[in-house]
C-alpha atoms as one frame of an Amber mdcrd trajectory, in Angstrom:
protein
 145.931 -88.458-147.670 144.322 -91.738-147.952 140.470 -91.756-147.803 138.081
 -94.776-147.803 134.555 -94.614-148.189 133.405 -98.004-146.365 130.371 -99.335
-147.665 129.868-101.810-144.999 131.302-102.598-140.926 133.386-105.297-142.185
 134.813-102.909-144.695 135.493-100.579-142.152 136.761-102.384-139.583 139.080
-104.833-141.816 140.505-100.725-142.976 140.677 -99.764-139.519 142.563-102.726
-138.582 145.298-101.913-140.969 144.904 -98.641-139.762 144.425 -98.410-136.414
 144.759 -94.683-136.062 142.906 -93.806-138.527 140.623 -90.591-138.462 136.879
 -92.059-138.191 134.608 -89.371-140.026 130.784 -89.613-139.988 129.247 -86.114
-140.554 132.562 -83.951-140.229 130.489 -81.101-138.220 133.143 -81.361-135.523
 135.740 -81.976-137.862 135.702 -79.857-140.348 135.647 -77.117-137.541 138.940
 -78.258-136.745 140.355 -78.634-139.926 139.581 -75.145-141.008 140.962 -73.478
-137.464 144.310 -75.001-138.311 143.967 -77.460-135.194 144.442 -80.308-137.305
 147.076 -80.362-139.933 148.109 -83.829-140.879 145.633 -86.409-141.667 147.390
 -89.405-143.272 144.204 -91.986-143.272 140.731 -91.488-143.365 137.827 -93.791
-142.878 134.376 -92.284-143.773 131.360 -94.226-142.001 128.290 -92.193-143.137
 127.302 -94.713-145.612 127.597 -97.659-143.582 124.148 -99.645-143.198 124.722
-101.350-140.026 125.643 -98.257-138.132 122.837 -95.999-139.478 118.790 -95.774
-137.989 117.708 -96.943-134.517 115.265 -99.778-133.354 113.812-101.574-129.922
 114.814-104.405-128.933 112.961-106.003-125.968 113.187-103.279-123.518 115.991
-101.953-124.697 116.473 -98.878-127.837 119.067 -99.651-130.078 120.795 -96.543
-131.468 122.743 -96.668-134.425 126.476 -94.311-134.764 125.389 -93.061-137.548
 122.134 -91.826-136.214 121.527 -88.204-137.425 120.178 -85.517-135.002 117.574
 -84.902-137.719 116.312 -88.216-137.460 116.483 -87.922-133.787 113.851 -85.159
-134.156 111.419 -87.059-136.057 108.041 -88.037-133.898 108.460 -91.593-133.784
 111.643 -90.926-132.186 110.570 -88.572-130.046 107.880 -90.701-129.044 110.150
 -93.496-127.143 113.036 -91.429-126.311 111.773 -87.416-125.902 114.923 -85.625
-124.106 117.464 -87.305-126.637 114.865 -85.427-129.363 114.850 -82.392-127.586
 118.282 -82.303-127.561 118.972 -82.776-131.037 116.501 -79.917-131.810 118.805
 -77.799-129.807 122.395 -78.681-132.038 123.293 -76.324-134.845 121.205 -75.179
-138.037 119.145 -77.558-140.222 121.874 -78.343-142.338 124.430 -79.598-139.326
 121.342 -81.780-137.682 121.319 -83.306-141.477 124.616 -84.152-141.393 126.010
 -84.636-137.448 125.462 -87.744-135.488 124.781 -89.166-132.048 128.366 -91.119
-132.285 130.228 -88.312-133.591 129.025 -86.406-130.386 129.945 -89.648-128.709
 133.820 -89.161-130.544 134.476 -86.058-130.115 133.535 -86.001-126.156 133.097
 -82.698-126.033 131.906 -81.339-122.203 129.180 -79.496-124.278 128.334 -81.948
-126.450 124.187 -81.784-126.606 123.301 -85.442-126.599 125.775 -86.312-123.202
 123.884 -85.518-119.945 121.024 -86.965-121.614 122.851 -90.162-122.137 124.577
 -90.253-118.978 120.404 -89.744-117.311 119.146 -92.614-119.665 122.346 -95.183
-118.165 123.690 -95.652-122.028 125.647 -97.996-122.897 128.339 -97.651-125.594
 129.033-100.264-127.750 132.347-100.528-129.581 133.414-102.910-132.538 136.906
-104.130-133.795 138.136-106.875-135.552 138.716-108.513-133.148 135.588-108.186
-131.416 133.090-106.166-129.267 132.772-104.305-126.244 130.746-102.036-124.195
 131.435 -99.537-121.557 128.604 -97.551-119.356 128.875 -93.989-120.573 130.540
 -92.735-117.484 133.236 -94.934-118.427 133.759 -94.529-121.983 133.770 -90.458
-121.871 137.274 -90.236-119.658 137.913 -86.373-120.061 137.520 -83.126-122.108
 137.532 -84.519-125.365 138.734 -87.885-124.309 137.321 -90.944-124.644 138.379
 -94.736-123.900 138.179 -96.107-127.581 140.946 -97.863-128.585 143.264 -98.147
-131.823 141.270-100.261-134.578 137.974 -99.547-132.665 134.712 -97.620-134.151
 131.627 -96.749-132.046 128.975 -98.750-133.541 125.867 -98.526-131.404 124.617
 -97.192-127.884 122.047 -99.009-125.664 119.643 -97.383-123.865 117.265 -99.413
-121.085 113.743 -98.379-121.703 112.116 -95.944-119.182 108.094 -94.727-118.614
 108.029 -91.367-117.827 108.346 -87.807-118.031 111.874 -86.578-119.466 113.466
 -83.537-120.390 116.209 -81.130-121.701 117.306 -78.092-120.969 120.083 -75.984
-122.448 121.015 -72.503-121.542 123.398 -70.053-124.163 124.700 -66.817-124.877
 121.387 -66.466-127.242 118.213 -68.528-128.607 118.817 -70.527-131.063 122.318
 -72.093-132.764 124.209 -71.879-130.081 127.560 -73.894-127.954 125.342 -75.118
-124.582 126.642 -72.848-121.477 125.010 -75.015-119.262 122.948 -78.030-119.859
 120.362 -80.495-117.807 118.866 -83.982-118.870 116.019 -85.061-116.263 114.570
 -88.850-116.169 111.404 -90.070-114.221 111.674 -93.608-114.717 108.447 -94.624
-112.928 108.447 -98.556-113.177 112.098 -98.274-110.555 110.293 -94.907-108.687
 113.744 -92.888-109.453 115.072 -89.925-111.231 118.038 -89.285-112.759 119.604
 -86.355-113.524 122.535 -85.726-116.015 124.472 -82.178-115.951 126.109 -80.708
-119.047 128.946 -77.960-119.620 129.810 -77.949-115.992 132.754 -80.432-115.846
 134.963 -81.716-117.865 132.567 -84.808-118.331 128.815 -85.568-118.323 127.891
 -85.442-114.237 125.323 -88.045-112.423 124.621 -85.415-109.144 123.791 -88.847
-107.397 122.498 -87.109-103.790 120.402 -84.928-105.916 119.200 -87.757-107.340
 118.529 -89.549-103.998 116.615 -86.804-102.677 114.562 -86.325-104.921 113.453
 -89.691-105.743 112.890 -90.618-102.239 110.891 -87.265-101.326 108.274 -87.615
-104.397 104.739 -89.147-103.750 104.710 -91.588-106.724 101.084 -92.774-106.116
 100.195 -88.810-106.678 102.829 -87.966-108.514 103.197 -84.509-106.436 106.380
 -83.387-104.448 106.818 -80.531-101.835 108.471 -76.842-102.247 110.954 -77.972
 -99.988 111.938 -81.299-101.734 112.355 -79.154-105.095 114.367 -76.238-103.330
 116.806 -78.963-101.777 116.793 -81.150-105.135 118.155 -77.489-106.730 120.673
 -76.944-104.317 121.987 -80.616-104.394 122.293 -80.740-108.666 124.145 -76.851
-108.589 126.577 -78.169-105.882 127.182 -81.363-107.572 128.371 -78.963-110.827
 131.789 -78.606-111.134 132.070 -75.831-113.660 134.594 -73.326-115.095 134.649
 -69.405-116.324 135.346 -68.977-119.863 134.341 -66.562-122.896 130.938 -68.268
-122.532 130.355 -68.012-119.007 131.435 -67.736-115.299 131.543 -70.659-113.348
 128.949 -68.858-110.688 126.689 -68.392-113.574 126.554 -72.112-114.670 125.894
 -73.378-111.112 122.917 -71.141-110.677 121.780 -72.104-113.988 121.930 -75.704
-113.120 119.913 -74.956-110.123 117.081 -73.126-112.020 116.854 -75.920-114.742
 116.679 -78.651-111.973 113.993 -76.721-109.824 112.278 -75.767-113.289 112.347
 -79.814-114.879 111.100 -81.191-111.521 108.365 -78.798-111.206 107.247 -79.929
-114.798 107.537 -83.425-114.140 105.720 -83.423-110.492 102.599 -81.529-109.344
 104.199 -79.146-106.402 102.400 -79.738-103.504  99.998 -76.679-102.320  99.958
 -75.753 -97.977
C-alpha cells in the first residue's frame, strides 16, 4: 500500500491526480470501521489530508461561513462556533465519544454520505454548498446535489472536498437526534430546524429517514407562511399541520435500529417540539 501524508492542497491534489482513485483519509472514524469489519480489503493508494492547512479551521466571509474539510467536530463544539452556526454545534456534540469528535470531520461526514451522518440535515437546512477541488480546477454543487444516494456522492476521480459554504442566517436553529440510548449513539432519526428571519422562512432538514438528507418543502411552506414574524408566535394548529407535513415528507425504512413507523412519528414529535421552541404558541 502506498500512503502519502500531504502537507499541503497542491501536494494533494498533484497525488490525487496521479491517482485518481485514491482513498482520501482525514480522521479514519468511518474508515477504520470498515477496515476492521473486513468491508474493505484492498487499498492500493492512500492520501491522508488531516495535516493539510488550507483545508483545516473555518472563517466568515461577507455573509457567508467558510468551513474548512478538515474541520473537526470538536472544534465545531467550541463557543465561537457555536455562536454563528448553533445546530451544526449541536450536532457535532451528538457524534461519537471525545476521542472520535477529536479526530472525525465535517468532510469526512460529507465522504462517506452516510443517511445518518450527524452533520447532513443540518446542512441540507442551512442551503450548503460543497466545494470540490482538482487539478484541474474547482467546483461546487448545492448539497442536495452532491449527496446522490446511501453512501454515494457525486465527487469525481482526482477530486477532494475542500470546503462547504454556508449563507449566513439570524435566527433560532436547532438539532435533534433520536437513538436506541443517550449518548454515543448511530442517529435513528434526526431533525435540523432553521428560522432565517431576514427572508421570514424556515427550513427544515430530515435525517435517517431516506436514503439522503430530505428538504420536506410543504412543511416548510406552511409553516413559514402561518408564523406571525412581527410577534414571533404561531398557532396550535399551524404546529400540528407543520408535524404532519415533515413525518409525511419522511421516507424511512425498518432496520435493527428502528421501524419505519417509529421514525416517522419521531420526525413528527421533533418538528412539533423545534417549532414550539423557536415560536411562542399562540394561547385561545
Amino acid at each position: 500500500m502506498s500512503i502519502t501524508i500531504a502537507r499541503s492542497l497542491d501536494h494533494a491534489l498533484t497525488t490525487l491526480h496521479e491517482n485518481p482513485d485514491a482513498l482520501i483519509l482525514a480522521g479514519g472514524t468511518d474508515l477504520m470501521v470498515q477496515i476492521n469489519r473486513g468491508y474493505l480489503n484492498e487499498l492500493s493508494t492512500v492520501i491522508a489530508v488531516n495535516r493539510i492547512p488550507e483545508l483545516q479551521g473555518w472563517k466568515q466571509q461577507d455573509d457567508t461561513l467558510v468551513l474548512g474539510a478538515g474541520l473537526t467536530y470538536a472544534e465545531m463544539e467550541k463557543s465561537d462556533f457555536a455562536a454563528v452556526a448553533p445546530a451544526l454545534a449541536q450536532a457535532a456534540r451528538t457524534v461519537g465519544s471525545p476521542q472520535i469528535r477529536n479526530a472525525g470531520t465535517l468532510g469526512g461526514n460529507l465522504g462517506t454520505a452516510s443517511p445518518a451522518g450527524d452533520t447532513l440535515p443540518v446542512l441540507a437546512a442551512l442551503d450548503a454548498v460543497i466545494c470540490l477541488r482538482s487539478a484541474q480546477g474547482a467546483r461546487r454543487l448545492p448539497i442536495l446535489e452532491f449527496i446522490t444516494g446511501v453512501k454515494n456522492n457525486a465527487r469525481q476521480p482526482g477530486e477532494l472536498i475542500e470546503e462547504v459554504h454556508i449563507p449566513a442566517a439570524q435566527g433560532h436553529q436547532e438539532f435533534c437526534k433520536i437513538g436506541p440510548r443517550n449518548a454515543m449513539v448511530i442517529s435513528v432519526a434526526s431533525l435540523a430546524l432553521i428560522v432565517d428571519q431576514q427572508n421570514k422562512k424556515v427550513r427544515l432538514g430530515l435525517g435517517t429517514v431516506g436514503p439522503v438528507p430530505l428538504r420536506p418543502a410543504e412543511a416548510e411552506e406552511h409553516l413559514s407562511t402561518n408564523v406571525n414574524w412581527a410577534a414571533n408566535t404561531v398557532s396550535a394548529a399551524t404546529l400540528d399541520q407543520f408535524s404532519t407535513l415533515a413525518a409525511a415528507a419522511a421516507r424511512p425504512i425498518d432496520d435493527h435500529r428502528g421501524t419505519a413507523a417509529y421514525r416517522r412519528h419521531a420526525i413528527g414529535v421533533m418538528a412539533r417540539r423545534t417549532a414550539a421552541r423557536a415560536f411562542t404558541e399562540e394561547t385561545a
